[in-house]
N, C-alpha and C positions, 0 to 999 in steps of 0.2 A: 491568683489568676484563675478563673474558670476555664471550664471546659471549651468556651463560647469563643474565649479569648485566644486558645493553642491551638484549635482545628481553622487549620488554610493560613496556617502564620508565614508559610512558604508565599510567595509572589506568583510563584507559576501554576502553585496546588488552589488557591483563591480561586472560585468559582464565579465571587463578584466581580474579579479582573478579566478573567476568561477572553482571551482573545479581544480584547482593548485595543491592542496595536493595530491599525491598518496593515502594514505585512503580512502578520502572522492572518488576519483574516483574510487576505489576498490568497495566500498559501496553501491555507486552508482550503479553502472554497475552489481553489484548483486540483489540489488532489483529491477530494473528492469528488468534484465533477469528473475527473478521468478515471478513476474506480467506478463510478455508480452505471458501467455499461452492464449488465449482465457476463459477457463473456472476457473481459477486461476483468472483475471479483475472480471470477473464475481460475484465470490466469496466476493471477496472487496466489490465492488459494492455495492453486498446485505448485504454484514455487515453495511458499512458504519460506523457511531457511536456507533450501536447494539451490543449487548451480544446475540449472539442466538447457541441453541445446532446444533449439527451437525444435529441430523434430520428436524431442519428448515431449515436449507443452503440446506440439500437436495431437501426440499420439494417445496423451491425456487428455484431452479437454473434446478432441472429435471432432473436430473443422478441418477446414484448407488450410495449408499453408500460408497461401496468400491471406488469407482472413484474418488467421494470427500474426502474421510478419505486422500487419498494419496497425493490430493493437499494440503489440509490442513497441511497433515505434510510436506510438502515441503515449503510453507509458514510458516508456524512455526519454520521449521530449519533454516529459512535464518531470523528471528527474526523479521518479517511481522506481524505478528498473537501471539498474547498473547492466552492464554488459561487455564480452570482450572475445575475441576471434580467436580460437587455438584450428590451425591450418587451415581449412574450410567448413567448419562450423563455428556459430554464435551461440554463446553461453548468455545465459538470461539470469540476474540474482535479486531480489528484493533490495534497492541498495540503502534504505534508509531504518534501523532496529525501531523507530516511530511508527511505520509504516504494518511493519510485523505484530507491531503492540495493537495497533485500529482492527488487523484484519481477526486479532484471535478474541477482541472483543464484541467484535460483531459476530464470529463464531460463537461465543458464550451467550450472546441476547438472542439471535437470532434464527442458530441452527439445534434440531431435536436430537442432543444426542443421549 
């Protein structure tokens, strides 16, 4: 068996299947479109692995409140962001370890460190 033969013998690792499925391109195409705002990446970003309330995302990222509540729900609608109330604060998590994988590859291609 060559080389030609064992690289992308997996189904999901196959670059010529690549998102074949209507789903998974539906899926796709939605989570990215709710990342690619500038302060929505951002957002990621500073979550990363993190549990943080909303007034640390604010107080990281330098907007309104209001600015961010509305990303955050935008990100949460499209099922980006987990979230959950302890008393009267909202905690904000990346909820998807897929999501964490796009965002530290586009750190690797895209940011000079």
């Amino acid at each position: 068996m060559s080389e030609s033969d064992t690289v992308g013998s997996s189904e999901c690792d196959d670059t010529e299947n690549l998102l074949k499925n209507d789903d998974d391109i539906d899926r796709a195409s939605r989570s990215l479109k709710a990342m690619s705002h500038p302060l929505r990446l951002k957002i990621l970003c500073v979550l990363g692995k993190n549990e943080l309330s909303v007034q640390q995302i604010v107080d990281a990222v330098g907007t309104s409140q209001s600015n961010i509540s509305q990303h955050l729900s935008t990100l949460r609608d499209r099922g980006i962001l987990d979230s959950y109330k302890d008393a009267n604060r909202v905690f904000y998590m990346v909820g998807d370890s897929r999501t964490l994988k796009l965002i530290s590859m586009m750190k690797e291609v895209f940011c000079r460190c």
